[in-house]
C-alpha positions as CSV (number, residue, x, y, z in Angstrom):
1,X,0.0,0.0,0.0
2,X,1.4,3.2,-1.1
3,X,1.6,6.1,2.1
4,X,-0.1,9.4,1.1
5,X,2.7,11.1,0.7
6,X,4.0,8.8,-2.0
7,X,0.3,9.3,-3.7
8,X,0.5,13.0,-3.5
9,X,4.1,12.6,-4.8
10,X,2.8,10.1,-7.8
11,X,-0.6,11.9,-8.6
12,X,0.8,15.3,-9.1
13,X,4.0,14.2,-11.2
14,X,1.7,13.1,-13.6
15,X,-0.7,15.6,-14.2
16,X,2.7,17.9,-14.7
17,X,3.9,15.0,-17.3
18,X,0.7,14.9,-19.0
19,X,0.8,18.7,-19.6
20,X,4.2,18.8,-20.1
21,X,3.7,16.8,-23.4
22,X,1.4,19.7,-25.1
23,X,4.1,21.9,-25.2
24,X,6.8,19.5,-26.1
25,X,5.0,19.0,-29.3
26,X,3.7,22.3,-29.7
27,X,5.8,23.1,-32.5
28,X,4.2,20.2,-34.8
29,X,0.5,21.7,-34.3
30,X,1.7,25.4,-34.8
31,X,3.2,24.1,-38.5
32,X,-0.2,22.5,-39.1
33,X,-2.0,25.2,-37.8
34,X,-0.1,28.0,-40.1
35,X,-0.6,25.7,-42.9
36,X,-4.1,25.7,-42.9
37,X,-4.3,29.3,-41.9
38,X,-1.8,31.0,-44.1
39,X,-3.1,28.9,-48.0
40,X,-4.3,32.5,-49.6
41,X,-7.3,31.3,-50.3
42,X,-6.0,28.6,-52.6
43,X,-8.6,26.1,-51.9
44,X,-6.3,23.5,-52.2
45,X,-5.4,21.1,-48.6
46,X,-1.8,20.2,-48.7
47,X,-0.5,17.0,-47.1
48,X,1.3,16.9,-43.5
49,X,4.3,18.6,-43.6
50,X,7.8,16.7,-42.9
51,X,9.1,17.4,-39.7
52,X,6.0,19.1,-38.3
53,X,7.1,22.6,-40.6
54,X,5.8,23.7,-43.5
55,X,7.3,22.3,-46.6
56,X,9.8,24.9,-48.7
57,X,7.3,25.1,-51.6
58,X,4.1,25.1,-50.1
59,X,2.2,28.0,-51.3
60,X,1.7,30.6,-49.0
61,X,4.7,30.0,-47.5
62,X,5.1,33.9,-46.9
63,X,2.1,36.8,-46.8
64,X,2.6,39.4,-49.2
65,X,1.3,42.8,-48.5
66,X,-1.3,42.9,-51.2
67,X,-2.6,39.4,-50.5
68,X,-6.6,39.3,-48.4
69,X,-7.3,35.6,-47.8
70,X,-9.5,34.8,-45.2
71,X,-6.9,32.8,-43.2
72,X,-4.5,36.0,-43.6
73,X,-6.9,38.5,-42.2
74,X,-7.6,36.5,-39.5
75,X,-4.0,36.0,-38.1
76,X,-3.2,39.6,-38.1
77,X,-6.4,40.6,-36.7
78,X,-4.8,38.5,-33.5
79,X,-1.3,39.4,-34.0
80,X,-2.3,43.0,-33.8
81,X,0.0,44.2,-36.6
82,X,0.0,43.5,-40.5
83,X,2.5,40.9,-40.9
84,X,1.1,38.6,-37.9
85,X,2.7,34.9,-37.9
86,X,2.0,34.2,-41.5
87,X,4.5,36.4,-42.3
88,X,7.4,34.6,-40.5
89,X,6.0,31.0,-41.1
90,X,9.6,29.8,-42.0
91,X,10.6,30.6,-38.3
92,X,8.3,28.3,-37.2
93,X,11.3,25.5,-38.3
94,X,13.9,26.9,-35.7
95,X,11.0,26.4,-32.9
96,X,12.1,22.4,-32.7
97,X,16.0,23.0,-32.5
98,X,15.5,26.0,-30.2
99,X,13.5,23.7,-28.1
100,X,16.3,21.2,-28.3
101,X,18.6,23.6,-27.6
102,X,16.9,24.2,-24.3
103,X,16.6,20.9,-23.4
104,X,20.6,20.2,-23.7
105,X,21.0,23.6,-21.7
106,X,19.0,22.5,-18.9
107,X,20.4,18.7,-18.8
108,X,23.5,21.1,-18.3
109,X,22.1,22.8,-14.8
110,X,19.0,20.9,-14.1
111,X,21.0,18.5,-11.9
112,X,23.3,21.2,-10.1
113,X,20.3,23.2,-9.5
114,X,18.1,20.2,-8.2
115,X,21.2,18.8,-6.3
116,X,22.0,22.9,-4.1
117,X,18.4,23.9,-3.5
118,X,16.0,20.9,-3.6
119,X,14.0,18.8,-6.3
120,X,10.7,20.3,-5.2
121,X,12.1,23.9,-5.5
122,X,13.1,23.7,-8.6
123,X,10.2,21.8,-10.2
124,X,7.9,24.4,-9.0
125,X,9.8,27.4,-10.7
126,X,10.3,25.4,-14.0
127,X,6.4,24.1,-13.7
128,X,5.2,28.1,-13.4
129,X,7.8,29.0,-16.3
130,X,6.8,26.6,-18.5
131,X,3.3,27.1,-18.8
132,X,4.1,31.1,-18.8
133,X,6.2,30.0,-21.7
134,X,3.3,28.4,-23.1
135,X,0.7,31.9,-23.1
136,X,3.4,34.1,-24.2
137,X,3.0,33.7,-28.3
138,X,-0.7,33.7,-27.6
139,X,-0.4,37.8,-26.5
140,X,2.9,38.4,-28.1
141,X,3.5,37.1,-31.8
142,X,6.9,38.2,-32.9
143,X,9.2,35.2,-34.4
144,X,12.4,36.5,-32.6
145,X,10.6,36.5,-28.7
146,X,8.9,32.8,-30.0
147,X,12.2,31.0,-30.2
148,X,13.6,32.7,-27.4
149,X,10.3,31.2,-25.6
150,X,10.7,27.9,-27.3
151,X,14.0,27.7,-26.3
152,X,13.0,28.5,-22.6
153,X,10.5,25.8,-22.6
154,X,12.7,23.0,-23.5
155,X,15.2,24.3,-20.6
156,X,12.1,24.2,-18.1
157,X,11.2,21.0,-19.3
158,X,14.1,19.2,-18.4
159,X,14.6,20.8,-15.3
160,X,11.0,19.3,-15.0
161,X,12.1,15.8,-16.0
162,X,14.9,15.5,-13.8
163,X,13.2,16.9,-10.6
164,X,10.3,14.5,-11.5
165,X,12.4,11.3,-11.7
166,X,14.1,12.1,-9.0
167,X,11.4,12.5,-7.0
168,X,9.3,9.4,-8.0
169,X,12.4,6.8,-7.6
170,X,13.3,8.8,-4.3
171,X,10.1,8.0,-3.1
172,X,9.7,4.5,-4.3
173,X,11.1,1.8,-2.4
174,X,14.4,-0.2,-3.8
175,X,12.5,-3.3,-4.8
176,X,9.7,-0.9,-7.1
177,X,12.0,1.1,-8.5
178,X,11.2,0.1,-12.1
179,X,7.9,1.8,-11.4
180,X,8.4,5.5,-11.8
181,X,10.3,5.3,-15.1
182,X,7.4,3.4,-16.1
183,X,4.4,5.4,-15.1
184,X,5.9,8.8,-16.0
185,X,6.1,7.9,-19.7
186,X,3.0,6.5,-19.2
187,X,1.6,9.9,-18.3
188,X,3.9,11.8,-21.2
189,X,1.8,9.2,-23.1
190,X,-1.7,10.1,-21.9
191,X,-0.9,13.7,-22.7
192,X,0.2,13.1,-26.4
193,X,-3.0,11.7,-26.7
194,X,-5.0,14.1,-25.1
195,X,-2.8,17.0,-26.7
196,X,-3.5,16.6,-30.2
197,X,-7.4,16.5,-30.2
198,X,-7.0,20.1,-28.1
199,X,-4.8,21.2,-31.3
200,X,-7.2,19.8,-33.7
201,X,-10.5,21.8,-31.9
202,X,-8.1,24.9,-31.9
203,X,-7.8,26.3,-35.5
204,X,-6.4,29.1,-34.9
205,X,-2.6,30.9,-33.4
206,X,-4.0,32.2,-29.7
207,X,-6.3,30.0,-29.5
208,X,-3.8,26.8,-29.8
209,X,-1.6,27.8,-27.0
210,X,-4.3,28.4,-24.8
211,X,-5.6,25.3,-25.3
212,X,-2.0,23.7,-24.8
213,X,-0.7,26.2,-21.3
214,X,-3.9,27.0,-19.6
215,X,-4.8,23.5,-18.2
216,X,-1.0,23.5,-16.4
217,X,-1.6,27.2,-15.6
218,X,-5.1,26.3,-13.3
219,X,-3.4,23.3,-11.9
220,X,-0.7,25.3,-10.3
221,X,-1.9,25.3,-6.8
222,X,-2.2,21.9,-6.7
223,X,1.7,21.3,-7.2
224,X,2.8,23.4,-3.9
225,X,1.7,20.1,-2.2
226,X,4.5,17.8,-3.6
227,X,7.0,16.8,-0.8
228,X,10.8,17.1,-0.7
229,X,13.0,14.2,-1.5
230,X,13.4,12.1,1.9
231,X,16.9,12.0,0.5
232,X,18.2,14.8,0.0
233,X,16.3,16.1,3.1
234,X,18.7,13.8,4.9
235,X,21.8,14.8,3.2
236,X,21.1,18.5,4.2
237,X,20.3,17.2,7.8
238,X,16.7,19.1,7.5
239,X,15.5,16.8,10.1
240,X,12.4,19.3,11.2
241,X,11.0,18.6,7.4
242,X,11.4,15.1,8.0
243,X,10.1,15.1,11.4
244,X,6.9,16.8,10.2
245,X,6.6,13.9,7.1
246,X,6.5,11.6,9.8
247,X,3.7,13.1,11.7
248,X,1.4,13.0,8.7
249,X,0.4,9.5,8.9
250,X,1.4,6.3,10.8
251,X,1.5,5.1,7.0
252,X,4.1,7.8,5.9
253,X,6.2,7.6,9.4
254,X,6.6,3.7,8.2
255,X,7.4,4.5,4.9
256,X,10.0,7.3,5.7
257,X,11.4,4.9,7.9
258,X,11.8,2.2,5.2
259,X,13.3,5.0,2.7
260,X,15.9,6.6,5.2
261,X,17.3,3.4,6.0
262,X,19.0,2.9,2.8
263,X,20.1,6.7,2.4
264,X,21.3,7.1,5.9
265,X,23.4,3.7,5.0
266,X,24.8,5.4,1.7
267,X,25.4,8.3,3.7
268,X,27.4,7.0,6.2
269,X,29.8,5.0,3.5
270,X,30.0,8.1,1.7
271,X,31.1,10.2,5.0
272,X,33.6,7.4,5.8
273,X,34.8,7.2,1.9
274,X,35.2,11.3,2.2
275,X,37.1,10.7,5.2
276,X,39.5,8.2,3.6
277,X,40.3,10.4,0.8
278,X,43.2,13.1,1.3
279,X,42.0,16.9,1.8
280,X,43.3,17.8,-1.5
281,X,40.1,18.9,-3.2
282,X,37.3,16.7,-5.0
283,X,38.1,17.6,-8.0
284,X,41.2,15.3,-8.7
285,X,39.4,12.8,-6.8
286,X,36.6,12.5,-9.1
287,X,38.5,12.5,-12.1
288,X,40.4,9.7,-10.5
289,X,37.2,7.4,-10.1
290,X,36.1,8.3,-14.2
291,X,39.2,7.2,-15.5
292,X,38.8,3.8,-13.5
293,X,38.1,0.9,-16.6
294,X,34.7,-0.2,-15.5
295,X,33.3,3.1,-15.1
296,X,34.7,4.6,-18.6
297,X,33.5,1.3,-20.4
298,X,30.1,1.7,-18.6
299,X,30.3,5.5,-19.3
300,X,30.7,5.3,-23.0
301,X,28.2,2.6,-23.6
302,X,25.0,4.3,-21.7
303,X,26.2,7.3,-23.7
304,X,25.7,5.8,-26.9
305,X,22.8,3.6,-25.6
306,X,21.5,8.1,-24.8
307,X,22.5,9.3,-28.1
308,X,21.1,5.9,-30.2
309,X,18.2,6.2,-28.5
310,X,17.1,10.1,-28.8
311,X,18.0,10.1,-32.7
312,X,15.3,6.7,-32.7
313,X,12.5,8.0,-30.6
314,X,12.4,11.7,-31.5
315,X,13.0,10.9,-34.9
316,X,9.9,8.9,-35.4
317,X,8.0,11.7,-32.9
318,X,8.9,14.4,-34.9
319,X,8.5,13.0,-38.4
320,X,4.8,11.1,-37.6
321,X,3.5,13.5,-40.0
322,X,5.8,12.0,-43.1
323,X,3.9,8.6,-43.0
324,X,0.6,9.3,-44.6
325,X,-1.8,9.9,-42.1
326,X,-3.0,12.9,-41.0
327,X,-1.3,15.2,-38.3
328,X,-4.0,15.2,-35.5
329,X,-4.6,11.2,-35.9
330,X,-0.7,10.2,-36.0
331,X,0.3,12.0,-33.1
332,X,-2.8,10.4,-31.2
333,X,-1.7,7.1,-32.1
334,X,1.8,7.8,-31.2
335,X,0.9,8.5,-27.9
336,X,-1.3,5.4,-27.8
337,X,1.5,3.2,-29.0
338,X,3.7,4.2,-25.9
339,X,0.9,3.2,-23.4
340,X,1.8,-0.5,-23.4
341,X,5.6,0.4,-21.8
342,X,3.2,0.5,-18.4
343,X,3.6,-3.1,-18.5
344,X,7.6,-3.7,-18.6
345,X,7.9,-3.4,-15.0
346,X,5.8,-6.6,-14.9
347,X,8.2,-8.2,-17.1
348,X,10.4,-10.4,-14.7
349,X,13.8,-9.9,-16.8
350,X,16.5,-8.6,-15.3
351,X,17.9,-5.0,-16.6
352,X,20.7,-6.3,-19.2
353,X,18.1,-8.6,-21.1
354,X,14.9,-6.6,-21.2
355,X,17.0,-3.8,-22.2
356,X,18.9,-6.0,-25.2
357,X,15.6,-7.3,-26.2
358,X,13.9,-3.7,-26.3
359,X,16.3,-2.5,-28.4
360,X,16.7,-5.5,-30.9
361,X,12.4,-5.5,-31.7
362,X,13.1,-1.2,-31.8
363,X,15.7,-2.0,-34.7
364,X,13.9,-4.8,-36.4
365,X,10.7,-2.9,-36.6
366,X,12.4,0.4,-37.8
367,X,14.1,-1.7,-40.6
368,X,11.0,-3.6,-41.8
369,X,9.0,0.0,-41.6
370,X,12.2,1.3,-44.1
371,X,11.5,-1.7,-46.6
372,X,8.1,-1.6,-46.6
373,X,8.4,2.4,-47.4
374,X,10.6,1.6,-50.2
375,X,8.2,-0.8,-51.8
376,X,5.3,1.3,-51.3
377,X,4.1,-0.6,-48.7
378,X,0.0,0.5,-46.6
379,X,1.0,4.0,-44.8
380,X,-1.1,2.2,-42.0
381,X,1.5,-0.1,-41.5
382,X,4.7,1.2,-42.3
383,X,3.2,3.8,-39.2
384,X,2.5,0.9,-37.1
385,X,6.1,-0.5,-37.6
386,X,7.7,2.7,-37.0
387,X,5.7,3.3,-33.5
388,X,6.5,-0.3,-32.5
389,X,10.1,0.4,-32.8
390,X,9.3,3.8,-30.9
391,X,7.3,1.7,-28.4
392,X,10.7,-0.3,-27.7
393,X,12.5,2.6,-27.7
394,X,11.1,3.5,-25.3
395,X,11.2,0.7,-22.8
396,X,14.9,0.6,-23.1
397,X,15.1,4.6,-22.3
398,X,13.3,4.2,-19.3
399,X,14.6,1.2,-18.1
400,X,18.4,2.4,-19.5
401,X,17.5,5.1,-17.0
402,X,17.1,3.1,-13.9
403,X,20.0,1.1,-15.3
404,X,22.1,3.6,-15.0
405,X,21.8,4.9,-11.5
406,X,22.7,1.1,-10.8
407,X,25.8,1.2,-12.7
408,X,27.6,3.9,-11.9
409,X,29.2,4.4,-8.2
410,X,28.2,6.8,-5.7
411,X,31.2,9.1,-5.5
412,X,30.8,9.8,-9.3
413,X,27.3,8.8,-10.3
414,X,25.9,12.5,-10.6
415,X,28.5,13.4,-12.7
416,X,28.2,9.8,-14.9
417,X,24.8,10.4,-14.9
418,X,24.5,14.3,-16.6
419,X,27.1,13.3,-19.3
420,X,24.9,10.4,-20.1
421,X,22.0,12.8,-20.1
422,X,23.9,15.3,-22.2
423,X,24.6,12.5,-24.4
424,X,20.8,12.3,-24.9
425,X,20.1,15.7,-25.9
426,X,22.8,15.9,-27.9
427,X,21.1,13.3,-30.3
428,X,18.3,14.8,-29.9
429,X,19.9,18.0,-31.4
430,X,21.3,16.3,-33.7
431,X,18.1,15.0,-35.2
432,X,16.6,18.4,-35.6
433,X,19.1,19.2,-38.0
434,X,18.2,16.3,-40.0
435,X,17.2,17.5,-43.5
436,X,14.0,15.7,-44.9
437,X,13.4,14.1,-48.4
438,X,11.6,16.7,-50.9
439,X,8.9,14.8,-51.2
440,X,7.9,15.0,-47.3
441,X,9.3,11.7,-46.2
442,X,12.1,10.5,-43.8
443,X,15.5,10.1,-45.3
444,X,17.1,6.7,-46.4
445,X,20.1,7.7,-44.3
446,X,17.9,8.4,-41.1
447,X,15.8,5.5,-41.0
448,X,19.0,3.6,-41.4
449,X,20.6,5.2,-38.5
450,X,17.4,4.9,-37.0
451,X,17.5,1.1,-37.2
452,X,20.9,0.2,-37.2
453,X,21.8,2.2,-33.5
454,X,19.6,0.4,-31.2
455,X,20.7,-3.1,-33.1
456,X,24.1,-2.0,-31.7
457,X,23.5,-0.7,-28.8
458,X,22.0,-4.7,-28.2
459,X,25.3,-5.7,-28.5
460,X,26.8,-3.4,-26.5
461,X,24.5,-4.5,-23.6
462,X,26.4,-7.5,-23.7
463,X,29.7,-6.2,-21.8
464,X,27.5,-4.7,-18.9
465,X,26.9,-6.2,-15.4
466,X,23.2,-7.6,-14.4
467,X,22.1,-4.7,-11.5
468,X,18.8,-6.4,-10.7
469,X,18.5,-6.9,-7.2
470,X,22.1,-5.7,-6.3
471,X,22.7,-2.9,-3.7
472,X,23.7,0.6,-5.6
473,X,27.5,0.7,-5.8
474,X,29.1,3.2,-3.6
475,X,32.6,2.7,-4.5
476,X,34.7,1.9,-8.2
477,X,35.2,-1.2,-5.8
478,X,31.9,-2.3,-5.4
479,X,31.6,-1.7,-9.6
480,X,34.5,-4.2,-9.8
481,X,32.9,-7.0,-7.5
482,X,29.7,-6.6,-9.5
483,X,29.0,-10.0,-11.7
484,X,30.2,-9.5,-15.4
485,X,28.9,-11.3,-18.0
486,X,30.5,-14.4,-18.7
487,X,31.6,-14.6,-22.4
488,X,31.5,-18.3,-24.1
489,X,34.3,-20.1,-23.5
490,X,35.4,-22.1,-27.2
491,X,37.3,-24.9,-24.9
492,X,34.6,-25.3,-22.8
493,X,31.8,-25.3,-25.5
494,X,33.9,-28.0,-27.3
495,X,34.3,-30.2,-24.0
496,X,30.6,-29.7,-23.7
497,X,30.0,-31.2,-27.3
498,X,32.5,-33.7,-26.8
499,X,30.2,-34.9,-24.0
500,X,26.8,-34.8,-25.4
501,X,28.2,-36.6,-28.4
502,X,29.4,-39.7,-26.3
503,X,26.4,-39.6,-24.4
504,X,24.2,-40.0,-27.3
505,X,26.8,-42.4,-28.7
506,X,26.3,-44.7,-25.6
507,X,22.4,-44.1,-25.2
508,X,22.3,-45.7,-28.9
509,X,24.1,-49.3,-27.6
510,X,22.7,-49.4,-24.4
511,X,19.4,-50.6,-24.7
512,X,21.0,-53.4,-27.8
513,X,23.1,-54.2,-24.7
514,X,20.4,-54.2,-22.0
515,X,17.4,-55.1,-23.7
516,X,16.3,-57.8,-20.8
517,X,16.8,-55.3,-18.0
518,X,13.0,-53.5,-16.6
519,X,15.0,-50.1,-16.1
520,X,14.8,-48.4,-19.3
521,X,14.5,-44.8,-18.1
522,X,18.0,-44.7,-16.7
523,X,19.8,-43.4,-19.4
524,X,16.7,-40.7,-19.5
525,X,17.9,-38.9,-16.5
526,X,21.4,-38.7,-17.9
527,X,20.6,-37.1,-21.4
């Protein structure tokens, strides 16, 4: 039974995922939106532009002073100046990288901040931010102050991520801990879905981010109830907080109890470790512990595990448009196809194979999708292939995730942790600047790296440790004593064979030899 502390933890975390996904995919409604506003009158409904932008040739692609469509008038009438958003519709490209942008910036301080001042602190500035962010272009529709906004969003958001996930597995107990990275998706999920029929009902500029900020703006109050992390309550020896956690509920004194156990444990091997070390600063310290062999190989393989990953999921998210189907409807089915990763926790795998098999099915699926594109295969299903291998991506960046804050020790595993974070916004930088096909589709090269990074990343998997049910390493050490994966022996496969082969040979003359005997199931046991 979960204490009511850890429900008003879980509740609220995801009503701010599920509104944090209307903004993260706010700049794929705003493209759709200015392409059915800004036609001129034309009369003639273009198909979904690549990459959630309008396409270089589409026409109307800029409002010229003489022109009087409908669509036209009505966007300056809102804007409150002649050349309103359809005249800076080719800005509306740089909204995704800005965004991107943003989110690498705040992998940069999102941890530091979280780490000096508190999780809940700094989730509740970056909540009020972002949906600010969000009303912003409604009132104010100049190109240069949207990108600047855009760009602001994506810092807030993953200030917002980390703080969450932080949070949630701080206020799980070490044997759920699968849970949160679970049920947060889960949530980001629900709001994709929810997101794009509030962008299809809002035809026009203001009213689209309304719709998308003003849900997260009335739930505001509602988020000053989210507790501290028990955690880092300890580590900052805010005891009072604690003590008045406890008094809540007999349920959320037990829990507490349960939670601080472990910390106050890592605490104290950390205050022994510090007091091991010689005073000459932590700097040369830590450096010391990330050039140690297990951490680097571990280090560089969640980082490209990051990086494989982002290029896969965001570059299916951000090109659902490029399939066939229709804007609205594809980005409601993406967010359908992710609901399904509630279930992985149930899957009793350890971390190393659910992860390997997650991103094996992501590649596989990705690579059938790419055939079946180049032989004109059903848009229907080339989409379903490509959100299957986003559904799998998915599963192995959420577990990868948990994964890593079991990999990495204590004395380095913030640091580890934002570099493999960076790593992942990197790639997902890096798939902004991906150009599209001409023809509105993904390119032959993208859906090959798209397919051929998680199938390597499976293999990768293969040189890490198995951290299910371990205690969290607090020392390079405890890394080292942690069981490897034992690669196949050649001797010892051939001795095997050698084995089985006489065994068979002697189960063919022994029942010639015994045929009179009444124990015929002796040999049964031994095969």
């Amino acid at each position: 039974m979960l204490s009511p502390l850890q429900l008003s933890v879980y509740w609220r975390l995801s009503l701010v995922f599920i509104f944090t996904s209307f903004l993260f995919f706010l700049d794929i409604f705003a493209a759709a939106v200015a392409e059915a506003s800004c036609r001129h009158g034309n009369g003639t409904g273009g198909s979904d532009p690549p990459r959630g932008t309008l396409p270089p040739n589409a026409p109307g692609n800029q409002s010229e002073p003489g022109d009087g469509s409908e669509g036209d008038a009505d966007w300056r009438t809102e804007g409150g100046n002649r050349d309103s958003v359809c005249g800076w519709t080719d800005w509306l490209s740089y909204g995704q990288t800005l965004y991107m942008v943003g989110l690498l910036l705040g992998s940069l301080v999102g941890g530091a901040l979280s780490d000096r001042y508190g999780k809940r602190p700094v989730l509740l500035v970056c909540v009020l931010v972002h949906a600010v962010c969000g009303v912003v272009p409604a009132v104010l529709s100049q190109p240069f102050l949207f990108l600047a906004v855009r760009c602001l969003t994506g810092v807030c958001c993953c200030c917002i991520n980390i703080c969450s996930f932080s949070l949630a597995v701080e206020w799980t107990p070490p044997a759920a801990r699968l849970w949160p990275p679970a049920f947060l998706p889960f949530c980001f999920s629900l709001g994709t879905m929810s997101g794009a029929p509030l962008a299809w009902l809002s035809p026009t500029w203001t009213q689209l981010h309304l719709a998308l900020s003003l849900p997260q703006l009335i739930c505001l109050p509602l988020y000053l109830s989210i507790p501290e992390s028990p955690r880092w309550l300890l580590l900052k020896r805010r005891t009072d907080v604690l003590d008045r956690y406890r008094g809540n509920s007999p349920a959320d004194e037990k829990c507490l109890g349960l939670l601080l156990d472990s910390a106050w444990s890592d605490l104290q091997k950390a205050t022994e470790a510090q007091k091991e070390e010689p005073a000459a600063g932590h700097s040369p310290c830590d450096i010391i512990h990330l050039r140690h062999p297990s951490v680097l190989l571990r280090l560089s393989i969640m980082s490209y595990l990051s990086a494989a990953s982002a290029l896969t999921y965001f570059g299916i998210c951000m090109n659902i448009g490029s399939f066939g189907v229709g804007v609205y409807s594809a980005q409601f089915f993406s967010g359908l196809s992710e609901t399904p990763c509630l279930l992985v926790p149930l899957v009793r795998l350890g971390r190393r194979p659910i992860s390997m098999l997650a991103l094996f099915l992501s590649g596989a699926a990705c690579f059938l999708s790419l055939l079946l594109s180049r032989y004109h295969g059903e848009p229907v299903l080339v989409m379903s292939l490509a959100l299957l291998g986003k559904l799998c991506i998915l599963a192995a960046i959420f577990i990868s995730t948990l994964y890593s804050i079991e990999l990495f020790p204590t004395v380095v595993r913030q640091r580890c942790l934002s570099l493999v974070s960076l790593c992942f916004r990197i790639g997902c930088l890096v798939n902004t600047m991906v150009p599209p096909n001409p023809n509105g589709a993904i390119s032959l090269a993208a859906m090959i790296v798209y397919s051929s990074g998680p199938i390597i990343g499976c293999g990768l998997c293969l040189m890490l440790p198995e951290t299910s049910g371990i205690p969290l390493p607090d020392t390079v050490e405890d890394c080292d004593r942690q069981p490897l994966p034992n690669p196949p022996n050649i001797d010892a496969l051939w001795r095997i064979r050698k084995l089985v082969s006489s065994q068979t040979r002697k189960t063919e003359i022994l029942p010639a030899e015994k045929e009179d005997t009444h124990t015929p199931n002796t040999c049964t046991g031994l095969i």
